[in-house]
C-alpha positions as CSV (number, residue, x, y, z in Angstrom):
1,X,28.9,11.5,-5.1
2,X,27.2,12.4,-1.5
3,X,23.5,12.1,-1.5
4,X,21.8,15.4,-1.0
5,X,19.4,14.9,1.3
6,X,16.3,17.3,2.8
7,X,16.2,14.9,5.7
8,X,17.7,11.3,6.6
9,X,17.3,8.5,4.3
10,X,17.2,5.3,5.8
11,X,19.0,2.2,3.8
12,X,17.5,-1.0,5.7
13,X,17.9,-4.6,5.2
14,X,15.6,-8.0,6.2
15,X,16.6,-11.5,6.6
16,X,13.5,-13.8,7.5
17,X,12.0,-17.1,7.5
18,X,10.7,-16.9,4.0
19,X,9.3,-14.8,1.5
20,X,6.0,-14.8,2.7
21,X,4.8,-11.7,3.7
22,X,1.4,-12.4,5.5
23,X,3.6,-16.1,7.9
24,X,7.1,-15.1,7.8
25,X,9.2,-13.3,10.0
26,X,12.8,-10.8,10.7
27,X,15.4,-12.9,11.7
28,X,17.6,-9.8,11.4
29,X,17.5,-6.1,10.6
30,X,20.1,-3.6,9.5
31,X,19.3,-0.3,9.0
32,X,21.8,2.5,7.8
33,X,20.6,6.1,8.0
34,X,22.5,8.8,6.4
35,X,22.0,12.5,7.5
36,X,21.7,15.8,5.7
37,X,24.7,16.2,6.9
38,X,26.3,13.1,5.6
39,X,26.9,11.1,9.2
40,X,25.9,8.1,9.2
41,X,24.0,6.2,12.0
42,X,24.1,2.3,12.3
43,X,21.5,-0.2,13.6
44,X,21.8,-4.1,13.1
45,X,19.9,-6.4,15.3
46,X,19.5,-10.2,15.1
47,X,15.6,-11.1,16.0
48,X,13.7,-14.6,17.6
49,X,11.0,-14.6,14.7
50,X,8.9,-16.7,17.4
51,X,8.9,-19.9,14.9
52,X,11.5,-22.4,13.3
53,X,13.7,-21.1,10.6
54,X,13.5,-23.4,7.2
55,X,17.0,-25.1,6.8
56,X,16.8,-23.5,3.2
57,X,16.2,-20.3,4.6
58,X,19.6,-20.4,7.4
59,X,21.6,-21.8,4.7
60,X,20.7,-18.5,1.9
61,X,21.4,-16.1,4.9
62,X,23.8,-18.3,7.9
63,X,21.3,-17.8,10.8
64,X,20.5,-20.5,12.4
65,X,17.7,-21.9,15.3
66,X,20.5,-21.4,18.2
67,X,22.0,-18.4,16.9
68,X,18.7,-16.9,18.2
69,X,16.7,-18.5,20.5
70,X,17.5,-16.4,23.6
71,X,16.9,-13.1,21.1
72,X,14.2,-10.8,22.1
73,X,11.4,-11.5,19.8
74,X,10.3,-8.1,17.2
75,X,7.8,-6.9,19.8
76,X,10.0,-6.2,21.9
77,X,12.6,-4.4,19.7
78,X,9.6,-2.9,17.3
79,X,9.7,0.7,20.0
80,X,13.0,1.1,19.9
81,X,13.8,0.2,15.5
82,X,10.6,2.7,14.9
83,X,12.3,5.1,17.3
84,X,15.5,4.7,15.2
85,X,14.0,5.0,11.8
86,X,12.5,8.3,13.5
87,X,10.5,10.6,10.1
88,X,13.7,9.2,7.6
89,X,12.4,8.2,4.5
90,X,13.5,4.7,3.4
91,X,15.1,3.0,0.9
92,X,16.8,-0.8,0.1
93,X,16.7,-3.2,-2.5
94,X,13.5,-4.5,-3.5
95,X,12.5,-3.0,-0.1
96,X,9.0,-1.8,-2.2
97,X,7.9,-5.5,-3.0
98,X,9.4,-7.1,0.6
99,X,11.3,-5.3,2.9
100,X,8.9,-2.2,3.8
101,X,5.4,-4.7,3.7
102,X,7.4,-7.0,6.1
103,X,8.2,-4.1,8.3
104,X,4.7,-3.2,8.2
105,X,3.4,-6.8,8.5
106,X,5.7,-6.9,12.3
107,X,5.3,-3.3,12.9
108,X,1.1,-3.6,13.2
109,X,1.1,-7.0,14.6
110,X,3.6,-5.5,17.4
111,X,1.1,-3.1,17.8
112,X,3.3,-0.3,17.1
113,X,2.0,2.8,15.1
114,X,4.8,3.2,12.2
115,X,3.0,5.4,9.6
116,X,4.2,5.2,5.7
117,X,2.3,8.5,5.2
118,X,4.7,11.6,3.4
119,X,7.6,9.7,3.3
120,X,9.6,8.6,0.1
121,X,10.4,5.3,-1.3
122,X,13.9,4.4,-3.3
123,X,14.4,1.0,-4.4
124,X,17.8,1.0,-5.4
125,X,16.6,-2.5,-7.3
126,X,14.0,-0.7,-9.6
127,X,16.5,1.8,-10.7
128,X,18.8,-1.0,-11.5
129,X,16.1,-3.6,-13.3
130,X,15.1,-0.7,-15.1
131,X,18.2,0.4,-15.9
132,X,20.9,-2.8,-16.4
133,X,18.5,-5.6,-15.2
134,X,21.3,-7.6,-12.7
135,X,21.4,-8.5,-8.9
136,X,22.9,-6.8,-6.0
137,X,26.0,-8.8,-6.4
138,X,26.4,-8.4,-10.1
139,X,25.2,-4.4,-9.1
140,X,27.7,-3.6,-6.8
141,X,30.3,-5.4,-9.4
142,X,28.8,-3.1,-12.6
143,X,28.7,0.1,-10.9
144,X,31.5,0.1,-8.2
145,X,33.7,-2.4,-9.7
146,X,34.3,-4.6,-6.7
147,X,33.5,-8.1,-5.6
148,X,31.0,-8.5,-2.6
149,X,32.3,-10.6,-0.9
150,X,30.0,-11.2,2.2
151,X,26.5,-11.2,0.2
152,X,23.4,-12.2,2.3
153,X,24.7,-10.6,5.4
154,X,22.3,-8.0,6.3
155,X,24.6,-5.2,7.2
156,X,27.0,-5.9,4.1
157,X,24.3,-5.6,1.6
158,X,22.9,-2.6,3.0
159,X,26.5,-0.6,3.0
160,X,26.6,-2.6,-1.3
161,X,23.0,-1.2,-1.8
162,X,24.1,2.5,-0.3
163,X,27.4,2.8,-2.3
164,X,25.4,1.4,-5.2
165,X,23.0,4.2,-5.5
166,X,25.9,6.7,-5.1
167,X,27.5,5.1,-8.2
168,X,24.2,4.9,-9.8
169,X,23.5,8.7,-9.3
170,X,26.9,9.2,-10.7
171,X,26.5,6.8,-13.9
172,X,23.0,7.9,-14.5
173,X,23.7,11.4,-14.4
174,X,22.2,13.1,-17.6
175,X,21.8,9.9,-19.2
176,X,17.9,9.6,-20.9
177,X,15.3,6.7,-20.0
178,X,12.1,6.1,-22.5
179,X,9.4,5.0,-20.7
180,X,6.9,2.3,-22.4
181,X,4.9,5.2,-23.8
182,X,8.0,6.9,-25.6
183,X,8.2,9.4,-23.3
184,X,11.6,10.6,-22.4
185,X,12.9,11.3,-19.5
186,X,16.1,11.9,-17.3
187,X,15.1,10.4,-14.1
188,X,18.2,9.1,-11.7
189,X,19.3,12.4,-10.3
190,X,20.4,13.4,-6.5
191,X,16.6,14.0,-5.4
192,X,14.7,11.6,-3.1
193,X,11.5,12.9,-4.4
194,X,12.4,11.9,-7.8
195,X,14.1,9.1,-7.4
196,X,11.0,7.9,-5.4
197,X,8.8,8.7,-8.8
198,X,11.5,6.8,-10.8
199,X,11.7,3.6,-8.1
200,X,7.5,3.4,-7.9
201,X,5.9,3.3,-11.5
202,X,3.6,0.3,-10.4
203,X,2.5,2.9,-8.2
204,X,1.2,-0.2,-5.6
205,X,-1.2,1.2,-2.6
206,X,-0.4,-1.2,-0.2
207,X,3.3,-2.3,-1.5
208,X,2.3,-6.2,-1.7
209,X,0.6,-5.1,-5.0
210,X,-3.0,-6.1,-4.1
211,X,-3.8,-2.7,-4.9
212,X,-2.7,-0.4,-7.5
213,X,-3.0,3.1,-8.6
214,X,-4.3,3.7,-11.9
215,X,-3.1,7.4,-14.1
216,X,-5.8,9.0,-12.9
217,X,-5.1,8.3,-9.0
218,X,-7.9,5.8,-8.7
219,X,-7.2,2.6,-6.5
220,X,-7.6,-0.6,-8.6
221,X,-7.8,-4.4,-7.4
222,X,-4.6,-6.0,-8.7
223,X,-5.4,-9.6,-8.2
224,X,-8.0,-12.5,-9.2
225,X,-12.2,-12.2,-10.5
226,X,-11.9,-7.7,-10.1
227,X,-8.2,-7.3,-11.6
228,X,-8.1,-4.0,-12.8
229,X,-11.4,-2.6,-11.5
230,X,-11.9,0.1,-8.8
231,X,-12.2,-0.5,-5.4
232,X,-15.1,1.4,-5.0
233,X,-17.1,0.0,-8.3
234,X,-16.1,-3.2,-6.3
235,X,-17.7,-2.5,-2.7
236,X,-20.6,-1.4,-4.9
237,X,-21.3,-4.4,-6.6
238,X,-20.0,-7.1,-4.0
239,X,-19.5,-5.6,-0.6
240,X,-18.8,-8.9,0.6
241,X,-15.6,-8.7,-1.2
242,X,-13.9,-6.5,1.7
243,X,-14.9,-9.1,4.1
244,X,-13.7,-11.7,2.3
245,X,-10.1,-10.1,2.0
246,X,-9.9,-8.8,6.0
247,X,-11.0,-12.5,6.6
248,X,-8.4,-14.0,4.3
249,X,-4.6,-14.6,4.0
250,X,-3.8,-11.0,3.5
251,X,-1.0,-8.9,4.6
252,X,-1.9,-7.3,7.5
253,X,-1.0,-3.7,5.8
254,X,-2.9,-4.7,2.7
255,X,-5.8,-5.0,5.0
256,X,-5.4,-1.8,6.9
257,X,-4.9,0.1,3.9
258,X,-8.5,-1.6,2.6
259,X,-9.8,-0.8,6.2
260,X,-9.6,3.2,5.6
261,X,-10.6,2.8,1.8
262,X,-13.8,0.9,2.9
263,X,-14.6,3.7,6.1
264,X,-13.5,6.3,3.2
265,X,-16.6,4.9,0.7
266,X,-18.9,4.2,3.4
267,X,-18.4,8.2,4.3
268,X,-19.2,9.4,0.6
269,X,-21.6,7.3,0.2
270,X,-23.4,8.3,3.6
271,X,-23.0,12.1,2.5
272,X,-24.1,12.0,-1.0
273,X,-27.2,10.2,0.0
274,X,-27.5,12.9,3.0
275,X,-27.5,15.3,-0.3
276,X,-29.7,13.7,-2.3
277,X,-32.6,15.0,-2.7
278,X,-36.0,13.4,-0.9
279,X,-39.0,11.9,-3.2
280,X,-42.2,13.2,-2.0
281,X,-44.3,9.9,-0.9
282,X,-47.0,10.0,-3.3
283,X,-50.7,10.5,-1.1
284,X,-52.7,7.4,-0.5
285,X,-56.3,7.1,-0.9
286,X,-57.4,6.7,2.2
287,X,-55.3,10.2,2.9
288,X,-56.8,11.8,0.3
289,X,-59.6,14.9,0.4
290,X,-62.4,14.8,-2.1
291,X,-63.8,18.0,-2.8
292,X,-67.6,17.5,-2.4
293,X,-70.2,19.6,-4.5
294,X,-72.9,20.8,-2.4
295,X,-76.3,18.3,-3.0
296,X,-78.5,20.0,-5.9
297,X,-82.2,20.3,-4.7
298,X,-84.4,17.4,-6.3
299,X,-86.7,18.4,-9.1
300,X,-89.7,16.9,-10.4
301,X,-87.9,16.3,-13.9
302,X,-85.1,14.1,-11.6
303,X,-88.0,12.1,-10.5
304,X,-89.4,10.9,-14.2
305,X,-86.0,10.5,-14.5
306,X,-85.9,7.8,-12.0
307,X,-88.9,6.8,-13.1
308,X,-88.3,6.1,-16.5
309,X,-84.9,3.5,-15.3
310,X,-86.6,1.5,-12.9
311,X,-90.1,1.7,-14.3
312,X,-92.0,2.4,-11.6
């Protein structure tokens, strides 16, 4: 089944140090993008991540210290990758939890302005997990009944993870999901808007997960003391908090994404107090006028008056 496609899709795939967002760093990138038109354009680079790669880490993936220490670091590479992935929307496997916020992470500290805005997100991964619950190898086994043979190779997993989702759009076709509410749906159909809905239900804001949509769009911490409050009930109560995260070991996308929620707050909350309306300062003594009653004329009765008080 070809994809059918409003504009490119992008299937792209990360080696790195680690698995630490905020420290590690692309070893190598693959990136497959598919047309509306079904052609298909490849990109595969192997990357100098500027730092030593963990012997557990070359022996998962086969990239080694020497295989690129003459490479061109991402910086250099980040133009010309962006320029690749052009306005494609993007998908992988388990690219929503690692692949896309470690693009980010090297896209902003390259300096290079790679927005996320109106684009989709497929996780091939999430369809599966939610679906069968397997890995890519046991995936590309389940639905297109072959071995995969060269696992852990960037570009081989990103061709397993495209010709999985075609199989998965075929198998899935008509078939009915329940949701944890009951609700039933049928959600894996030839759409990248809705297979964006389907592949996002955590609904992350920053896609390392330290902030989360709630149902009614509102943008919750997801982590430590203020799980599960508002980020704005937050900055009211501890503004200190959003320093403490920019200062911290964030993701650097996490803490751009907090940047333009924290100028978005301060805005309302300069505007509703521009709307609110002014107390009148209440008038101080000294301010105040007396009215004055014009002096009465003194009478001889006022006198014995007087008299009589002070006896004289």
């Amino acid at each position: 089944m070809e994809l059918k496609l409003i504009r490119p899709l992008a299937f792209f795939d990360l080696e790195t140090t680690g698995v630490n967002i905020a420290a590690d760093k692309i070893v190598e990138i693959a990136i497959l993008k598919v047309m509306p038109n079904g052609e298909e354009q490849v990109y595969q680079k192997r990357v100098n991540p500027g730092m030593p790669i963990p012997l557990a880490s070359s022996m998962f993936h086969g990239i080694y210290d020497d295989d690129v220490k003459d490479l061109p670091i991402f910086k250099e590479l980040a133009p010309e990758i962006a320029a690749f992935i052009g306005d494609a929307d993007l998908a992988g496997y388990n690219s929503n939890k690692f692949d896309i916020p470690m693009l980010m992470e090297e896209f902003l500290a390259a300096g290079v302005d790679f927005s996320l805005e109106g684009r989709s997100f497929v996780d091939v991964q999430n369809i599966f997990h939610q679906m069968e619950q397997r890995t890519l190898k046991a995936a590309y086994r389940f639905y297109c009944n072959e071995n995969l043979d060269n696992a852990h190779t960037a570009e081989a997993d990103v061709r397993a993870t495209y010709e999985v989702l075609k199989a998965q759009l075929s198998k899935y076709e008509n078939v009915a999901f329940e949701s944890k509410h009951g609700d039933v749906s049928y959600p894996v159909v030839n759409d990248v808007t809705a297979l964006h809905n389907f592949t996002n239900l955590s609904k992350p804001v920053d896609f390392a997960g330290r902030l989360v949509y709630d149902e009614d769009g509102n943008v919750l911490i997801n982590f430590g003391k203020h799980k599960g409050k508002k980020v704005t009930e937050v900055f009211d109560i501890e503004p200190s908090y959003y320093a403490w995260m920019q200062n911290g070991d964030f993701p650097l996308y996490t803490k751009k994404v907090l940047e333009n929620l924290w100028n978005k707050y301060k805005e309302e909350r300069k505007a509703q107090k521009a709307t609110a309306p002014q107390a009148v300062p209440a008038t101080s003594k000294a301010n105040t006028t007396v009215k004055k009653e014009p002096a009465k004329p003194i009478t001889t009765d006022m006198l014995a008056d007087l008299k009589g008080k002070f006896g004289k």
